[in-house]
C-alpha positions in Angstrom: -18.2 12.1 21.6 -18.6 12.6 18.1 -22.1 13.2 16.1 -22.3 9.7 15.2 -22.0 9.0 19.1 -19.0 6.8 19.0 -15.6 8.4 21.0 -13.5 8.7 18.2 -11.5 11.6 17.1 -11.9 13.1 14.0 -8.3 11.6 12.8 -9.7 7.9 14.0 -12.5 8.1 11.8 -13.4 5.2 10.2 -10.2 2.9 11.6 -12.3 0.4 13.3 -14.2 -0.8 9.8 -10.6 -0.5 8.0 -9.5 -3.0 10.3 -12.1 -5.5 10.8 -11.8 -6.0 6.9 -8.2 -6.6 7.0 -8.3 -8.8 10.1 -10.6 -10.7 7.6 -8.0 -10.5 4.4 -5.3 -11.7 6.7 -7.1 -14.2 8.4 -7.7 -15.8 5.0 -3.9 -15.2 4.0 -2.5 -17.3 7.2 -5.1 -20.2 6.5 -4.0 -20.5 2.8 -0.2 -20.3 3.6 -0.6 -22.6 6.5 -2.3 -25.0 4.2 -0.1 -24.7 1.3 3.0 -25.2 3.7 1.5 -28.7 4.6 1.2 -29.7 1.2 4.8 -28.3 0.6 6.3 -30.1 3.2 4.9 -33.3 2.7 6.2 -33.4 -1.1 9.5 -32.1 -0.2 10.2 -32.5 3.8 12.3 -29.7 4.2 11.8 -26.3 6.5 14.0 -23.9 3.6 10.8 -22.7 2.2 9.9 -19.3 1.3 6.0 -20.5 2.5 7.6 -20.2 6.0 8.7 -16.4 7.1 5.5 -15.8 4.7 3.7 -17.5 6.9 5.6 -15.6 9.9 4.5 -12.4 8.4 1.3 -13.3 7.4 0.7 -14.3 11.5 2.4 -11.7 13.2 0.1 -9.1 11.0 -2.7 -11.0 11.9 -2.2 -10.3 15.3 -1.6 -6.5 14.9 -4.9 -6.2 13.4 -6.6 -8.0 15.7 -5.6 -6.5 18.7 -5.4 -2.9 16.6 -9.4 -4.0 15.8 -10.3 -4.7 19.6 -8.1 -1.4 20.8 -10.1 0.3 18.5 -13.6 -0.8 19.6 -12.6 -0.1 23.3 -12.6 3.5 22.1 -15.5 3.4 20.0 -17.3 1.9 23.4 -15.6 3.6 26.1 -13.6 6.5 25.0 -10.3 4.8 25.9 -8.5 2.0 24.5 -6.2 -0.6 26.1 -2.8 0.9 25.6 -1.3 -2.7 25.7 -3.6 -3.7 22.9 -2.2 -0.7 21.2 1.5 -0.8 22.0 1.6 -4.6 20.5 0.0 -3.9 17.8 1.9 -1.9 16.6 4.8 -3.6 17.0 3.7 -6.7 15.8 3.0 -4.3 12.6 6.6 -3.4 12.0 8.1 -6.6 12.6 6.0 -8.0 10.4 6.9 -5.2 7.8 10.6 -5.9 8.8 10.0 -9.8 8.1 8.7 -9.4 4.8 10.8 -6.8 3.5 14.0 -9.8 4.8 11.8 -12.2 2.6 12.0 -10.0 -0.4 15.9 -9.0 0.0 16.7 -12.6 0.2 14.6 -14.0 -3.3 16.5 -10.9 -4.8 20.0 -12.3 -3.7 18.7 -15.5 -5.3 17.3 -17.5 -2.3 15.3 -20.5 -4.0 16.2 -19.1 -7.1 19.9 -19.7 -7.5 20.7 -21.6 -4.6 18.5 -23.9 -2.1 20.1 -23.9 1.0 19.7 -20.6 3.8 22.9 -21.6 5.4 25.0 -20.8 2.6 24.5 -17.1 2.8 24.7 -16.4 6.7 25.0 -12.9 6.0 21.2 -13.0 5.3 20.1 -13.6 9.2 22.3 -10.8 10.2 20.7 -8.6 8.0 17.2 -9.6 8.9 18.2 -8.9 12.6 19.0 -6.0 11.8 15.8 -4.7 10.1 13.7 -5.7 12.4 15.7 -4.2 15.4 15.4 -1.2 13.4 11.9 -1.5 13.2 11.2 -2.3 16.3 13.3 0.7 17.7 11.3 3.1 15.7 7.9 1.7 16.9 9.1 2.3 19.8 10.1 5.5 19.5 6.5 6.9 18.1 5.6 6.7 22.1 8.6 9.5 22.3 5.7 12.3 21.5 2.3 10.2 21.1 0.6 13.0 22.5 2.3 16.0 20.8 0.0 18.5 19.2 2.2 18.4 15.9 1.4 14.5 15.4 -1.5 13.3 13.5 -0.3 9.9 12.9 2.3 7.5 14.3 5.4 8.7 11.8 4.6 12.6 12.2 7.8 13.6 13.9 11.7 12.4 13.5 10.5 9.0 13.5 9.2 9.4 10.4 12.2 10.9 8.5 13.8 8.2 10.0 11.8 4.9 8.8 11.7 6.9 5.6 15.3 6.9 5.1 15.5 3.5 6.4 13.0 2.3 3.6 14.7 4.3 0.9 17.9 1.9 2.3 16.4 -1.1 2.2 15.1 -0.5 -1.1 18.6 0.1 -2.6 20.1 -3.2 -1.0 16.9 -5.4 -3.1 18.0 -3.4 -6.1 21.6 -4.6 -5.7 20.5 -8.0 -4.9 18.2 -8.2 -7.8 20.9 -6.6 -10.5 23.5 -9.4 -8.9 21.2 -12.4 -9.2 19.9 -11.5 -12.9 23.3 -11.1 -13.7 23.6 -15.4 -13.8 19.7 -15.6 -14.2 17.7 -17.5 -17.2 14.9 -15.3 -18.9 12.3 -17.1 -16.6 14.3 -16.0 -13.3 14.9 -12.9 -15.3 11.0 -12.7 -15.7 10.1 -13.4 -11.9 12.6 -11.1 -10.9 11.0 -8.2 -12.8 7.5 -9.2 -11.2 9.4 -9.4 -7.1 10.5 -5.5 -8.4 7.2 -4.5 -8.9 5.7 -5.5 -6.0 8.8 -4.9 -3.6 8.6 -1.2 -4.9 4.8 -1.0 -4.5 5.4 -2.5 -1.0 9.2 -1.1 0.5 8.4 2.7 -1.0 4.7 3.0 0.3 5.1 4.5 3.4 7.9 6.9 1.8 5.1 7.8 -1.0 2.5 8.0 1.7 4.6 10.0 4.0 5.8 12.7 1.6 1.7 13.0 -0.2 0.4 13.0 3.8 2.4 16.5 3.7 -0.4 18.2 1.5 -3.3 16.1 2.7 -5.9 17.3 5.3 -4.9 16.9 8.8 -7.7 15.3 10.0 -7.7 12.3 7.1 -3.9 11.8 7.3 -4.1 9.0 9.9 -6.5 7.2 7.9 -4.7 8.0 4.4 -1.6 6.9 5.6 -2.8 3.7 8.0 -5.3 2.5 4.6 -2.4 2.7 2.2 0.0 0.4 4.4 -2.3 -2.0 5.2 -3.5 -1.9 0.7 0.3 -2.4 0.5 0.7 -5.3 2.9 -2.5 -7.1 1.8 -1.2 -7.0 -2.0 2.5 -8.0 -1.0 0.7 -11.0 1.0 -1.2 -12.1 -1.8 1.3 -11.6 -4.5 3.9 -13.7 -2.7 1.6 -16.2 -1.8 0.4 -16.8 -5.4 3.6 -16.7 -6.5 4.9 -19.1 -3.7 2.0 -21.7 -4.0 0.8 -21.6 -8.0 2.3 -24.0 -10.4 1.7 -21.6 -13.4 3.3 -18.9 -11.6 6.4 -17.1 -12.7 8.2 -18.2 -9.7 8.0 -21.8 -10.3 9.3 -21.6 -13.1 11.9 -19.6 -11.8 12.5 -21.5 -8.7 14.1 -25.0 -7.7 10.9 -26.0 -7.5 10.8 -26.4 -11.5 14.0 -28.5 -11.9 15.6 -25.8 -14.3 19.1 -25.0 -12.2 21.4 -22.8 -13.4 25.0 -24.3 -14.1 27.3 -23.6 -10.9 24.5 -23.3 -8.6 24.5 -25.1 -5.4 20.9 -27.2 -5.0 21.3 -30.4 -2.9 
């Protein structure tokens, strides 16, 4: 037991506050994208809407930090969390990740921006398969050496190398996409795609960022430093897409089908 009486380690510090305030950012998130869905759907009766693996994201991270938040105050209470509480969490946290880093590659190929329809660019659900099997397998692989004195967060060992590598991947296939889709893009598009860079960097190359500036950081913050700046990086991806997805004025609409500028050649039903 620590001096403030609670059971966490030193390396836990301060988790269980951390997460009860994005449990409450992320419960606001779903209700607004579930609502602005409904409005969506009613105007334009059609699922192909970026609102919905949003929304998907949105949810699925909701329920990491919720059962992340009650894990936590098991050990703040008892000394011992519930390891199922702990193991879904956090993979509900990288399939969430893997989820919105699919949504981000497909607007940079030019989903809702170029053309309308999902089903004309099949090779899109492969590739979100893909990364979040990869996701998933490296969550599960941070149970490998949970326990190993070296560790002082989830990513500390090979695992980490590896989802670094991985993001630096996935971050050079929404490059491409983006370079091919401004390549036929208005200056609108043009100017919504520049905005989807920013925050696809900010979101795709955090844990890299984290990883390699957790390397000169004090052991016993590193959990927190690295476990805060993920969850800063989802929260700001959330709300960025969801203004963007749901704001008339935003640069997206203007870009998107939604705004009934359509480039010649492209295929809108």
């Amino acid at each position: 037991m620590t001096n403030d009486g609670s059971h966490f380690s030193q390396e836990d510090m301060y988790l269980l506050p951390m997460y009860f305030l994005s449990f409450l950012f992320f419960t606001f998130f779903l209700g607004k994208s579930i609502l602005e869905f409904y409005r969506d759907f009613k105007k334009e009766h059609t699922f192909e809407n970026p609102l919905i693996p949003l929304m998907g994201s949105i949810t699925i991270d909701f329920f990491h930090l919720m059962f992340m938040f009650i894990h936590m105050m098991f050990v703040w209470e008892f000394g011992k969390g519930v390891i199922e509480l702990g193991v879904f969490g956090r993979l509900f946290k990288v399939i969430s990740q893997g989820v919105m880093m699919w949504l981000m590659i497909t607007i940079a190929f030019g989903w809702t921006i170029t053309y309308k329809n999902m089903g004309e660019k099949d090779i899109y659900i492969l590739s979100a398969i893909f990364i979040v099997m990869i996701h998933l397998l490296i969550g599960a692989l941070t149970y490998i050496d949970d326990e190993s004195h070296h560790k002082y967060h989830d990513f500390g060992g090979v695992q980490g190398v590896i989802l670094v590598l991985l993001r630096v991947v996935i971050y050079g296939v929404f490059l491409y996409g983006i370079k091919e889709t401004s390549n036929s893009a208005n200056n609108k598009q043009k100017s919504f795609l520049w905005s989807l860079t920013v925050s696809a960097t900010i979101y795709i190359l955090s844990f890299p960022f984290l990883w390699v500036v957790s390397m000169i950081t004090d052991r016993y913050v590193i959990n927190r430093f690295i476990t805060f700046g993920t969850l800063a990086a989802q929260a700001l991806a959330a709300y960025y897409l969801l203004h963007q997805l749901t704001k008339k004025g935003s640069s997206y609409y203007g870009a998107s089908h939604k705004s009934k500028t359509i480039l010649p050649g492209a295929k809108f039903d």
